[in-house]
C-alpha positions as CSV (number, residue, x, y, z in Angstrom):
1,X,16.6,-66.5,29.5
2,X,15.2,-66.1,26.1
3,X,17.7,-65.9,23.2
4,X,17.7,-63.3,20.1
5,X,14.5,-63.8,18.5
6,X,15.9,-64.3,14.2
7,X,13.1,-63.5,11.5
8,X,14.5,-65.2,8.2
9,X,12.7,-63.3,5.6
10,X,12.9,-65.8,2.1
11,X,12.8,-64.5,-1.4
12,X,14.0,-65.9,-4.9
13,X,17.0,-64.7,-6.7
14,X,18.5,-65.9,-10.5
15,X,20.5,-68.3,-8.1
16,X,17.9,-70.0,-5.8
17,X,16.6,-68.9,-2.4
18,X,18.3,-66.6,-0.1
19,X,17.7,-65.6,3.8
20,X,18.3,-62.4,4.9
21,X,18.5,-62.0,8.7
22,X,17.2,-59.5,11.2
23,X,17.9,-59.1,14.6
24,X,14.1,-58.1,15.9
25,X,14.2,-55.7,18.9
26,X,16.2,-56.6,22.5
27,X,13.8,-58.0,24.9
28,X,13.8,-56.5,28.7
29,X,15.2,-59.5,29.5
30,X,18.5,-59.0,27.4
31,X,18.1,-55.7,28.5
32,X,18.8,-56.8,31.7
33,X,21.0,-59.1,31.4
34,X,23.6,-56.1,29.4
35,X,23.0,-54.2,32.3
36,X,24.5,-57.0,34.6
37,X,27.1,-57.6,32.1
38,X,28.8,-54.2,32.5
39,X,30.4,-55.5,35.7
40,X,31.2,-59.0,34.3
41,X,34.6,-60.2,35.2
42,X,36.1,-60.6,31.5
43,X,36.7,-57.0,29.4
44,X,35.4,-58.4,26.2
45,X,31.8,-59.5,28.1
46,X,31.8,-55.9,29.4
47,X,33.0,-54.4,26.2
48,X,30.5,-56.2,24.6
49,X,27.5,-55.4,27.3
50,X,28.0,-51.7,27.0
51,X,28.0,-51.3,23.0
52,X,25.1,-53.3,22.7
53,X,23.0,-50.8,25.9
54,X,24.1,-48.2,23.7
55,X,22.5,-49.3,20.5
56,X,19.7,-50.5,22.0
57,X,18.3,-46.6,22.9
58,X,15.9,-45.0,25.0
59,X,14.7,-49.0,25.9
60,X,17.8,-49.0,28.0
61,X,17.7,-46.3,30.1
62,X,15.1,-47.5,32.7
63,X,17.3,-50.6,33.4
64,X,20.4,-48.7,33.4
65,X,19.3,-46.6,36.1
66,X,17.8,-49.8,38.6
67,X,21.3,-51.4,37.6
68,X,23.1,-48.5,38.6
69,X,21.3,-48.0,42.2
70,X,21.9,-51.8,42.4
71,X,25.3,-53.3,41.4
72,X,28.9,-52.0,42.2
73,X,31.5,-49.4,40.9
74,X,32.0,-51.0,37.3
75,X,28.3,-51.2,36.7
76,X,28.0,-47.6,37.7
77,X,31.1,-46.3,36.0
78,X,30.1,-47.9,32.5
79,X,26.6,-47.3,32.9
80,X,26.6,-43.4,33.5
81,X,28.9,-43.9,30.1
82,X,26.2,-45.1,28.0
83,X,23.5,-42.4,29.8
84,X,26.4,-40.0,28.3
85,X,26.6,-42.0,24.6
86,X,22.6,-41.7,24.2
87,X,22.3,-37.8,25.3
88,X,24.4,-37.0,21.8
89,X,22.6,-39.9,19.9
90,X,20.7,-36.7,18.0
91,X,17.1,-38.3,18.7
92,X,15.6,-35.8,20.9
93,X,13.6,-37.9,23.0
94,X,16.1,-40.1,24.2
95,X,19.1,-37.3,24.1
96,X,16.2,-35.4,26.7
97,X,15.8,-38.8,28.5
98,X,19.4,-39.4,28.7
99,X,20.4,-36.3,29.9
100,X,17.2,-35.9,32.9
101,X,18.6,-39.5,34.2
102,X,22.8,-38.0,34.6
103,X,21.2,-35.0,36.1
104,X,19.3,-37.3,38.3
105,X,22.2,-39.0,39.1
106,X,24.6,-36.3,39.7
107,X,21.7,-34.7,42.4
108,X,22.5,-37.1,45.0
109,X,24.4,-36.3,47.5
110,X,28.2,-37.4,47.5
111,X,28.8,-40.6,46.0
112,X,31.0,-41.8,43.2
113,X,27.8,-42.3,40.9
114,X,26.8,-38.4,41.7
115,X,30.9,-37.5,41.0
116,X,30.7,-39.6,37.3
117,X,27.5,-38.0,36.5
118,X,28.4,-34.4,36.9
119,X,31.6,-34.9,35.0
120,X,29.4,-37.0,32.0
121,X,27.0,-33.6,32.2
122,X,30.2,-31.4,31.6
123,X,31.5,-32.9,28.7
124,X,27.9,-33.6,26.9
125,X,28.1,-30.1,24.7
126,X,31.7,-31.0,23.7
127,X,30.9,-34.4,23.3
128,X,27.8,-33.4,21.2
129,X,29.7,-31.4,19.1
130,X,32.2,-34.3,17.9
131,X,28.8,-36.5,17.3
132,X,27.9,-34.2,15.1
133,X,30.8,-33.4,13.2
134,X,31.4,-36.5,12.6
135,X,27.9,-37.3,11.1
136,X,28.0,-34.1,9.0
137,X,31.7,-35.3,7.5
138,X,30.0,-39.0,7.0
139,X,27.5,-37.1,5.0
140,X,29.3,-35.1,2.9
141,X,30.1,-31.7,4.8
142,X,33.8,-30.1,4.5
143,X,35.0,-28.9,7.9
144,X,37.9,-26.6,8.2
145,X,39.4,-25.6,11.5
146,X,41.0,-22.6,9.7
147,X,39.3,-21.8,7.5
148,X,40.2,-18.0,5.6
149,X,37.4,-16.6,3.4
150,X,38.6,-14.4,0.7
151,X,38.2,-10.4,1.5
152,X,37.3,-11.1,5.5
153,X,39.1,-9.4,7.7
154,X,38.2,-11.7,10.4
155,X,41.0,-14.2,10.4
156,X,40.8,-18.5,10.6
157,X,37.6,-19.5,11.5
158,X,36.5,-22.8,12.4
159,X,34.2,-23.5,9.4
160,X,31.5,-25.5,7.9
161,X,30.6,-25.8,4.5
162,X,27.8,-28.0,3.2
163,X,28.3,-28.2,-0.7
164,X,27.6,-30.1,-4.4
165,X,29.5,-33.2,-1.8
166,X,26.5,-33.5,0.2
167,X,25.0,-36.6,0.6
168,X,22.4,-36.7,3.2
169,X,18.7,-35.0,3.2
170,X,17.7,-31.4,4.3
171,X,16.7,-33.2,7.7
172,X,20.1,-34.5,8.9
173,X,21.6,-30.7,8.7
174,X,19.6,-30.8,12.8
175,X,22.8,-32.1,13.4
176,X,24.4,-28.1,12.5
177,X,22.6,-27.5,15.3
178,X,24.7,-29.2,18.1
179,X,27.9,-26.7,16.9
180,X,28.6,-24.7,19.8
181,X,31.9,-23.4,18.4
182,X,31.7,-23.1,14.7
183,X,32.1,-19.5,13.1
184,X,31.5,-19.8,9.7
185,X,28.9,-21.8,7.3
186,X,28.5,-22.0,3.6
187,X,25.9,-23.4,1.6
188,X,26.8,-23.9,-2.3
189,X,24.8,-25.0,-4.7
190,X,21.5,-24.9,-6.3
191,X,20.2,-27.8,-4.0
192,X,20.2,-25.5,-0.9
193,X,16.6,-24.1,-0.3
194,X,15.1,-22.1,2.1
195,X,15.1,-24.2,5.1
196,X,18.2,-25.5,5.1
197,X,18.5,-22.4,6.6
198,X,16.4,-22.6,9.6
199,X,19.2,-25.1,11.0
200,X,21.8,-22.5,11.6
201,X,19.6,-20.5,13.6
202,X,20.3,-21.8,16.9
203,X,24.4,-21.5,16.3
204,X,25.5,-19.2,19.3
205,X,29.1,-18.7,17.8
206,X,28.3,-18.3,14.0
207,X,30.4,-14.8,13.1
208,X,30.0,-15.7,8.9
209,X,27.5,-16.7,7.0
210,X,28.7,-17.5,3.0
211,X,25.6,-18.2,0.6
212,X,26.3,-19.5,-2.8
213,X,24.6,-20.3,-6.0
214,X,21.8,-21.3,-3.7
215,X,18.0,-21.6,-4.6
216,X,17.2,-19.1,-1.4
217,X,14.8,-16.5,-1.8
218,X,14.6,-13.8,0.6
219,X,12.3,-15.0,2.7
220,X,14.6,-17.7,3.2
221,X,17.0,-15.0,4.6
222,X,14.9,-14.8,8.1
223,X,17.1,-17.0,10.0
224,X,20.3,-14.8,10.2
225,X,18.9,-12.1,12.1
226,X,19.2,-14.9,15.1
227,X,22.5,-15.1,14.8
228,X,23.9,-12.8,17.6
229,X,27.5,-13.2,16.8
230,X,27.2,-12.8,13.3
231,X,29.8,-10.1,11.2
232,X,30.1,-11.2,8.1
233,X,27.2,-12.2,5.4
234,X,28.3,-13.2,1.9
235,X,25.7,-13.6,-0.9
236,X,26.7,-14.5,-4.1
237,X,25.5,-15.4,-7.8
238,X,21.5,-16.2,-6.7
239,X,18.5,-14.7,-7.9
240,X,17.6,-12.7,-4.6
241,X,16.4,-9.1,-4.9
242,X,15.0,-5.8,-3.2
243,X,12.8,-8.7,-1.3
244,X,16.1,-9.8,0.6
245,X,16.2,-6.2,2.5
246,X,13.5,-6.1,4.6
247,X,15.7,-9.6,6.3
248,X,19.2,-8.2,5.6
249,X,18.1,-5.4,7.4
250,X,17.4,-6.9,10.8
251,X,21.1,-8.2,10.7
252,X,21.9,-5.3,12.4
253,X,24.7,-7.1,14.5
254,X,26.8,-7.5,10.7
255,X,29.5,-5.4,10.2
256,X,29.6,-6.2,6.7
257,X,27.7,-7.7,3.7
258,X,28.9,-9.1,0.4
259,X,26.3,-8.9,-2.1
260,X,28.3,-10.1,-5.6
261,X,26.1,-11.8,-8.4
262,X,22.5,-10.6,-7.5
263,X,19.5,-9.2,-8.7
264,X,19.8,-6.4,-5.4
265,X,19.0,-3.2,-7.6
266,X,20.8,0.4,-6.9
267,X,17.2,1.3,-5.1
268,X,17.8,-1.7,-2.7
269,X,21.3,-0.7,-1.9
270,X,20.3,2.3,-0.9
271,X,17.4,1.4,1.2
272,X,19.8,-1.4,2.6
273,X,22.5,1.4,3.4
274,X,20.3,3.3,5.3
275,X,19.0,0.3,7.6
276,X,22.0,-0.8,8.8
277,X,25.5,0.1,9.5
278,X,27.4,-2.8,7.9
279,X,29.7,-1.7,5.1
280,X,27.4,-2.8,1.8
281,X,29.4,-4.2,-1.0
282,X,27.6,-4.4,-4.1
283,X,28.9,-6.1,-7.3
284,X,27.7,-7.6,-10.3
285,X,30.3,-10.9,-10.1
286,X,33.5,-10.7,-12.0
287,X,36.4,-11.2,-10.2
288,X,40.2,-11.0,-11.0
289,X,42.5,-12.0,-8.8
290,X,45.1,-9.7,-7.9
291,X,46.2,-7.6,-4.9
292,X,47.8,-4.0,-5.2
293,X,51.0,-2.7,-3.7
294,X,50.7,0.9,-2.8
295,X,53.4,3.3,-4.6
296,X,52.3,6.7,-3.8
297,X,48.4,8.1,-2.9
298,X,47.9,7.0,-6.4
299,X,50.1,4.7,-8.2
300,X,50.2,1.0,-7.8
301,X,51.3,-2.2,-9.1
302,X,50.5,-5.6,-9.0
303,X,51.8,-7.7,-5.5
304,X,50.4,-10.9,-5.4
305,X,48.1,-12.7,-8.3
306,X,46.0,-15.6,-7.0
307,X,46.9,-19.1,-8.2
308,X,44.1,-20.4,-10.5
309,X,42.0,-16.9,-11.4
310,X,41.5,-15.3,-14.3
311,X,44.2,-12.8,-13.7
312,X,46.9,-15.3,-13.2
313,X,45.1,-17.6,-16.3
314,X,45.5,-14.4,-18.7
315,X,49.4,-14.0,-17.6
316,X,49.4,-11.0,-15.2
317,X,52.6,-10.9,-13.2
318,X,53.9,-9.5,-10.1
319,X,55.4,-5.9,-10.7
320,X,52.8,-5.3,-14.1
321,X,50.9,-1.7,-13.7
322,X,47.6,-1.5,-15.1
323,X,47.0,1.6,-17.6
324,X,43.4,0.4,-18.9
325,X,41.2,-1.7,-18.6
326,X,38.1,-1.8,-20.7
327,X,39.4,1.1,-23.0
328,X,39.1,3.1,-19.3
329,X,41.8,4.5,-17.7
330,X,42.9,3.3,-14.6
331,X,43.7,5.4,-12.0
332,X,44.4,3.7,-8.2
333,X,42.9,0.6,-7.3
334,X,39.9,1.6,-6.3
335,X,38.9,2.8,-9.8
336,X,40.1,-0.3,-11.3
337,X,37.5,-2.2,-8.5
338,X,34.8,-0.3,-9.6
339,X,35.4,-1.2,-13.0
340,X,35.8,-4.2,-12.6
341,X,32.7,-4.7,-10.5
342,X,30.3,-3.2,-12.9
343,X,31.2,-6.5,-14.9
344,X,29.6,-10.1,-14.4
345,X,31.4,-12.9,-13.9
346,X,32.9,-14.6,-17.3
347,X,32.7,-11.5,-19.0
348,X,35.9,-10.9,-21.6
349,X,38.0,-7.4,-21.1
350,X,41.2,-6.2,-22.9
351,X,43.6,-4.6,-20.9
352,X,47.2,-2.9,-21.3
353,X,49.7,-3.2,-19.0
354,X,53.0,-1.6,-18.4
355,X,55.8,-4.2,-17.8
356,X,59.3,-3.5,-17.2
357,X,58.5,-0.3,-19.3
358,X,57.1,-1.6,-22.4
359,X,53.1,-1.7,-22.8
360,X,51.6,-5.4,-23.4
361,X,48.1,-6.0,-24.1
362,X,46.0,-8.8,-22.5
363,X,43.0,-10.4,-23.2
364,X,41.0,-11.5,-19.8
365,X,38.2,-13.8,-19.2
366,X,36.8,-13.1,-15.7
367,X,36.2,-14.8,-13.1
368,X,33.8,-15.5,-9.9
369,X,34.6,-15.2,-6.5
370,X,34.9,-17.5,-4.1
């Protein structure tokens, strides 16, 4: 039995000499000797066996398999659980390698190998999913089972959002693409490019797609018209134009698209309009904060004002009723969302107000939204 082969690499520091160990890769015959582990009689020896199969890769699954025609229940058991481990270890060649070698197993006829293999092939999707949550959150991703994006209509979603907190490299998002169940992603930020895109493509359950302050072009669009599922497609504050439609357009599954804070002219809303069905909301960026509560067909007055925007920042209150804004009168809420909208975001407006039946003036800086 040959022991772990150590290379001592030597350099010079301020302090003297130091060694820096590396473990060089498992030889078959450790390999081997893991595998043999797994049904040792003491838990730690096992334990120990079975993390160190896993780690070792693709090298281990040839030996797993002769050890698991070979040796008893425990070497099966365990080993079919590191097959599992390595078909969600996100390299593709030994996820592939992995996964032929359960389905290999669980094609036998009635045994307890087949029975553990089948139910290791079950959970693999679920399982990959975790995997890959749990590497996005290492790396900086925001996950939020329920998650509410402002003005959709679509309830919690079980969202991603990969933002300014990222840490990782335009390759790792491959792991976006293990997510069976998400329904929402966002990219924010000026680092997002074009293909960071391309990740999301194979999502099957991906219903909204938020886009913000992002260095995408149009082109870099393409990969939403895979998205079968897909409802809801926010775009805000980027430098996208008329070039965007010809993609947007092939989202013909969308019921809806946000387009606040880009360079989409009239002309391209109207082309836009008249390829798809989706409701097309079009907005130069400033945002407010309030909600309305209906009086008559006409009349309103403020119901809620959001925490933290400009609306609650310049001191409007529940109960106030807007009588201009921008010099403009303002009729129901609709007019003042029009006005509003013609605006871009930080852009300073006087209003007057009419609270508890005296007329106050306010000064407004607006805001973005979110």
């Amino acid at each position: 039995m040959r022991l772990p082969t150590i290379v001592l690499i030597l350099f010079l520091s301020g302090s003297g000499v130091a060694a820096v160990a590396q473990d060089a890769s498992p030889t078959p015959e450790q390999i081997e000797r893991w595998v043999q582990e797994l049904g040792a009689e003491r838990f730690t020896k096992r334990d120990a066996a079975t993390t160190s199969l896993i780690e070792t890769g693709a090298a281990a699954i040839e030996p797993l398999m002769a050890g698991i025609a070979q040796h008893g229940l425990e070497v099966t058991t365990r080993g079919i659980y590191v097959l599992q481990q390595l078909a969600v270890a996100g390299d593709e060649a030994t996820e592939t390698s992995a996964r032929s070698s359960l389905e290999k197993i669980a094609a036998a006829r009635v045994t307890a190998a087949a029975l553990h293999a089948r139910d290791a092939l079950d959970k693999l999707d679920t399982l990959r999913q975790q995997h890959a949550l749990d590497e996005l959150q290492r790396l900086g991703a925001l996950v939020d089972r329920n998650r509410e994006e402002l003005s959709s209509l679509l309830g919690p979603l079980f969202a991603i959002e990969i933002n300014s907190n990222w840490r990782g490299k335009a390759g790792d998002l491959k792991w976006l693409e293990f997510l069976q169940d998400v329904q929402q992603v966002s990219f924010v930020g000026p680092q997002v490019e074009d293909d960071w895109l391309a990740h999301i493509a194979s999502m099957p359950s991906v219903q909204l797609v938020k886009i913000k302050r992002a260095n995408i072009t149009g082109a870099g669009l393409a990969p939403l018209k895979t998205l079968e599922q897909l409802k809801f497609i926010r775009l805000m504050y980027m430098d996208i134009g008329d070039d965007a439609v010809i993609h947007l357009a092939r989202c013909q599954r969308a019921a809806r698209m946000d387009l606040y804070g880009t360079k989409l002219t009239r002309d391209g809303e109207a082309q836009l309009r008249q390829a798809v069905a989706a409701k097309i909301d079009r907005r130069r960026g400033a945002f407010l904060g309030i909600s309305p509560l209906p009086i008559d067909n006409v009349a309103w007055e403020v119901d809620r004002v959001t925490t933290g925007t400009a609306a609650d920042k310049a001191g409007i209150r529940p109960g106030d009723v807007f009588v201009t804004y921008d010099t403009k009168k303002v009729g129901d809420f609709t007019s003042l969302t029009a006005l509003i909208a013609e605006h871009d975001a930080g852009h300073i407006v006087d209003v007057t107000l009419r609270r508890n039946g005296e007329i106050i003036e306010r000064r407004i800086q607006l805001g973005e939204w979110d």
